[in-house]
Structures are given as structure tokens and as C-alpha cells.
N, C-alpha and C positions, 0 to 999 in steps of 0.2 A: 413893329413886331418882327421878333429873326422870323428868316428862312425855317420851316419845318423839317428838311430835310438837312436843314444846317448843321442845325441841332442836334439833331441823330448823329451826323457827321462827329460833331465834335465829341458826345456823350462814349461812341464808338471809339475813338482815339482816347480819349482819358480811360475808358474801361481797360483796353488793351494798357497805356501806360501802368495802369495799377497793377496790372496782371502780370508786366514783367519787371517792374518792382518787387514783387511778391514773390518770384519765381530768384530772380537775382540774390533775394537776402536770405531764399531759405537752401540754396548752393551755399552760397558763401558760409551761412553758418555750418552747413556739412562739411565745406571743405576747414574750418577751422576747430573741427571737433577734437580733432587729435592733437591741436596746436596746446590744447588745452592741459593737454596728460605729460606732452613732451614736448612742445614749445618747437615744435616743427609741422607747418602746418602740408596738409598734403592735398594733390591735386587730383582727387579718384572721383571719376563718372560713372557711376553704372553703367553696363552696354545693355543692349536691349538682346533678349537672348530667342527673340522670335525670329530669327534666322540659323540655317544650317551653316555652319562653316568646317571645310576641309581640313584645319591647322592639326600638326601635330602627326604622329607616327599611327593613330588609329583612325585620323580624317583620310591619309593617304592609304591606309590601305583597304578602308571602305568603298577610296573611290575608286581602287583597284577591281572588287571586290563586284561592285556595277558594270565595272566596264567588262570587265571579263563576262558578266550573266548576260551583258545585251549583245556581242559578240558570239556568243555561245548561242543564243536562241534566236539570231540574224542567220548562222549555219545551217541551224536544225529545221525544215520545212514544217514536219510536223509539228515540232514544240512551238513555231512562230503559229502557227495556225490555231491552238490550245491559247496560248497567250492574251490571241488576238480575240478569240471568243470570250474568254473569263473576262478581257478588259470591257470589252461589247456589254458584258451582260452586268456587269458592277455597275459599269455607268449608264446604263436603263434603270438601274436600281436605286441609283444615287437618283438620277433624274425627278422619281418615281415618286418617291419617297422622302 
């Protein structure tokens, strides 16, 4: 009689092999979907869009835009001290809550 933990072993490997099998043929068929219309097939990944990114003439001057307010309220004693409490107290809040 196998190993039990063999087993698992292997059941673990052939599930992942199906899984990117499965993952493989339904790429591919996206990436041949257009080959379909005009016989040129194209190579588009969706990106994942749960990230911020800078590019472009409105990413830079956003990051202008920051750098300037954290600049500005490094200067101002008071305003750094306002800041400092409002962040204090959102995140007692957050915590909280």
C-alpha cells in the first residue's frame, strides 16, 4: 500500500498540472480571439489595476502636487501639529472601529 502522504503528494501535483493547463488554454484562446476577425493574433494581458502608478503628464503632477503639501506642512509648525492630531485620531478610529 503507497505512502499516504505520497499520495497527497502526487494528487497536489496533478491538481496544480490541471490548473495550469486550464489557465494556459484559456490565455491562449484570448490571446487568439482577434486572430479570429483579422488573422493577426495579439499578445494583450490585462494588468492588474490595484496599483497606483505615476505615468503620464497627470501622474507627475500629482506627484508634484504631494510633494509640495508634505513640504509645505514640514514648514508650518502649526499645520504639522493639526495634521499630526487629525492622523492620531482617524487612526484611533480606524483601530476602533
Amino acid at each position: 500500500m503507497p505512502d499516504p502522504s505520497w499520495q497527497a503528494m502526487r494528487q497536489a501535483q496533478q491538481a496544480q498540472r490541471i490548473h495550469q493547463n486550464h489557465v494556459r488554454r484559456h490565455l491562449d484562446a484570448h490571446d487568439m480571439a482577434p486572430a479570429r476577425r483579422t488573422g493577426v493574433p495579439h499578445r494583450y494581458r490585462p494588468v492588474s489595476h490595484g496599483s497606483v502608478r505615476f505615468g503620464g503628464p497627470g501622474g507627475i503632477l500629482l506627484l508634484l502636487v504631494v510633494v509640495a503639501a508634505v513640504v509645505y506642512v514640514a514648514h508650518d509648525p502649526e499645520l504639522r501639529a493639526t495634521v499630526k492630531t487629525f492622523a492620531r485620531d482617524a487612526l484611533s478610529m480606524v483601530q476602533s472601529g
